[in-house]
C-alpha positions, 0 to 999 in steps of 0.5 A: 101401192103403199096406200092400198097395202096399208088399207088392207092391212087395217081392215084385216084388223078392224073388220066391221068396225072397234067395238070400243067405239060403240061404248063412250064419246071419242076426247082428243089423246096423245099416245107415245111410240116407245123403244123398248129394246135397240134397233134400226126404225123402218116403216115410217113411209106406210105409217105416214100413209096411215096417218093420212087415211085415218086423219092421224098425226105422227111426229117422229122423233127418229126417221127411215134408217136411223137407230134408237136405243132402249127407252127413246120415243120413236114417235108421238101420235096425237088424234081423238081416242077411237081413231088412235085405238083403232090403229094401234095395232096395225101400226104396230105391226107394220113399224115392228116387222120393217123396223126388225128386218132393217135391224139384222140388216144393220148389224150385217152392214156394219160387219162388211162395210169396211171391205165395201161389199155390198149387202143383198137382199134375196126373193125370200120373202113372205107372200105378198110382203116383198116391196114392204121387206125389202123397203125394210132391208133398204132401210137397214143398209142394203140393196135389193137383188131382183123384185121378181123374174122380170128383174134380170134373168137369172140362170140358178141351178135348177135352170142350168141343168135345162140348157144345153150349151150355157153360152149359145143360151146367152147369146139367145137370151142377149137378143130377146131380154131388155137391153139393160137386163143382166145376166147372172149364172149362179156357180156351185163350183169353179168349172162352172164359174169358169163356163160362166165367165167365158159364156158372157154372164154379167154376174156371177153368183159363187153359191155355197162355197167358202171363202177359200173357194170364193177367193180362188174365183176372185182370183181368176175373175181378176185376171181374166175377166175383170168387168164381171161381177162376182156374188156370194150366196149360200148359208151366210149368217152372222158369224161368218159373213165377215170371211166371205167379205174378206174374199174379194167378192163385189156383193153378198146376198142373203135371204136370212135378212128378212126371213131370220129377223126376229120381232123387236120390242116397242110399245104404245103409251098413252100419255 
């Protein structure tokens, strides 16, 4: 839950209690959320929720998704000094580590969207933050991949080598999954992309291949098995997700979203 995720997080801040408090009365004040560099807002959801814990108000000036320049004022928050002082910091930390993610998601997004592939997020992330990141890859233009092993079954490498027959697996697995779980077999060659198709996998994951490669499954997808989905995944990065696009694949996955984002700039001003 949200709620219980933003408590914890402001008690690890606060501990027994701000000590600035201790010294002078509280007055009522009025802090600005300042962009000091570009990028993408994500996390207004849990700020809100902290908002409505610590009896805080938070007038937004930008939303869930949209993007802010050098200079705008993301958000105004008015309350009495102890309470804004004390969740400064928490705040801050919750709207510059979604609002980062969702940053280098956009700048991907933007790179694909004229092919109309789908962008990816992966399990790559940080214990115990996953529903918070991939909100925040949501927020920047994504769609999530699975949440956890319940989600779909996936079958990567380290499982393939397990299996003995891929394709009376997934026979198997059809009578004992969720009727409306997919199937994915993540394929690290063409042989195995083909065994994947003919085995009945709803997906199929085309991992650390190139473009070329890529395309040439694409290719044989499309003239034998047009229904099944085709993901790319494997060391993509800025540079060259644009190629992988190009190569007719439906989706991209890419952990370095979440993993590769590097902390942008804001800054709280009282006013």
């Amino acid at each position: 839950m949200i709620e219980q995720f933003v408590k914890d997080t402001l008690a690890e801040d606060v501990g027994r209690g701000d000590l600035y408090a201790l010294v002078e009365p509280s007055v009522e004040t009025k802090a600005d959320i300042i962009a000091k560099s570009d990028g993408v807002v994500a996390g207004v959801k849990y700020i809100d929720a902290l908002a409505k814990l610590e009896n805080f108000e938070v007038i937004w000036g930008k939303e869930d998704g949209e993007s802010f320049e050098v200079g705008d004022i993301i958000a105004i928050v008015k309350g009495d000094s102890h309470t804004v002082l004390k969740i400064e910091r928490t705040l801050l930390n919750m709207l510059l580590h979604a609002s980062s993610i969702a940053t280098l998601t956009n700048k991907y997004v933007k790179i694909i969207k004229p092919y109309g592939v789908k962008l990816l997020d992966t399990r790559k992330t940080r214990p115990m933050l996953r529903k918070f990141e991939k909100y925040a890859t949501r927020c920047g233009g994504a769609v999530n991949h699975r949440m956890g092993l319940d989600d779909s079954l996936m079958i990567k490498d380290t499982h393939y080598k397990t299996i003995k027959d891929l394709k009376s697996y997934i026979e198997k697995a059809r009578l004992q999954i969720p009727f409306t779980s997919k199937i994915e077999v993540e394929a690290e060659t063409f042989e195995i992309a083909k065994e994947a198709f003919e085995a009945g996998a709803d997906i199929v994951m085309c991992d650390n291949m190139t473009p070329s490669q890529i395309a040439e499954i694409v290719k044989y997808r499309d003239e034998n098995y047009p229904h099944v989905l085709l993901e790319a995944s494997g060391n993509i990065s800025l540079e060259t997700i644009e190629s992988y696009a190009k190569s007719g694949v439906d989706a991209i996955s890419s952990g370095s979203l979440i993993h590769q984002a590097n902390w942008i700039d804001l800054s709280m001003k009282m006013s």
